[in-house]
N, C-alpha and C positions, 0 to 999 in steps of 0.2 A: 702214397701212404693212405692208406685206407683211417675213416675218422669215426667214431664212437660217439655218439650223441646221447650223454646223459640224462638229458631232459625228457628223450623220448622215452624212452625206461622208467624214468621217475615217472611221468604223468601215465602210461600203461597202469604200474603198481600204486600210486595212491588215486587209483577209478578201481582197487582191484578187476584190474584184467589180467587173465594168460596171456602168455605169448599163444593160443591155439584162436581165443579168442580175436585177437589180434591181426593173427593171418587169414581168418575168416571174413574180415572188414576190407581187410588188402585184395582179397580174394587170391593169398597165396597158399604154400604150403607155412605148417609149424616151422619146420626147419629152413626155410627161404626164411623165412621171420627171424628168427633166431642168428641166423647168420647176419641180417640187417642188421639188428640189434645190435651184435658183436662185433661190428664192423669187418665181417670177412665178405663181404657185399657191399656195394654201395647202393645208397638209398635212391629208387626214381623221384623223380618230380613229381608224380603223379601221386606216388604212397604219400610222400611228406604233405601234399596237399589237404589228401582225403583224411590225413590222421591231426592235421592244424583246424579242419572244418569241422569234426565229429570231437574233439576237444574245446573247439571253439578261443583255438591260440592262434597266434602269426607263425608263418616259416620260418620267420628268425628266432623265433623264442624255442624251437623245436631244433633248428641249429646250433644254438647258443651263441647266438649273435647278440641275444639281447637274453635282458633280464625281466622285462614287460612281457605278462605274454598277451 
């Protein structure tokens, strides 16, 4: 079962970012992003990293593992 991570979304839209802006930081496409997003992909290690560092959150707060970010 692929998983949805609403916190990634949230923290995207209230920095207003696009999702274009977004796959630009990932160095993906829009639509590779968009599917992250939407859970029709699963997220690498390596994006969740780059988008917990450039927010300046933990990978759990981006997973919803926690509620501290």
């Amino acid at each position: 079962m692929k998983m949805i991570y609403k916190n990634i979304k949230a923290i995207r839209e209230d920095n207003d970012l696009t999702q274009k802006q977004m796959a630009e930081l990932l160095n993906v496409s829009q639509n590779t992003y968009s599917q992250y997003e939407t859970g029709k992909i699963e997220w690498t290690a390596s994006s969740l990293v780059i988008i917990a560092d450039y927010f300046n959150v933990s990978v759990d707060y981006l997973l919803d593992r926690t509620n501290e970010k």
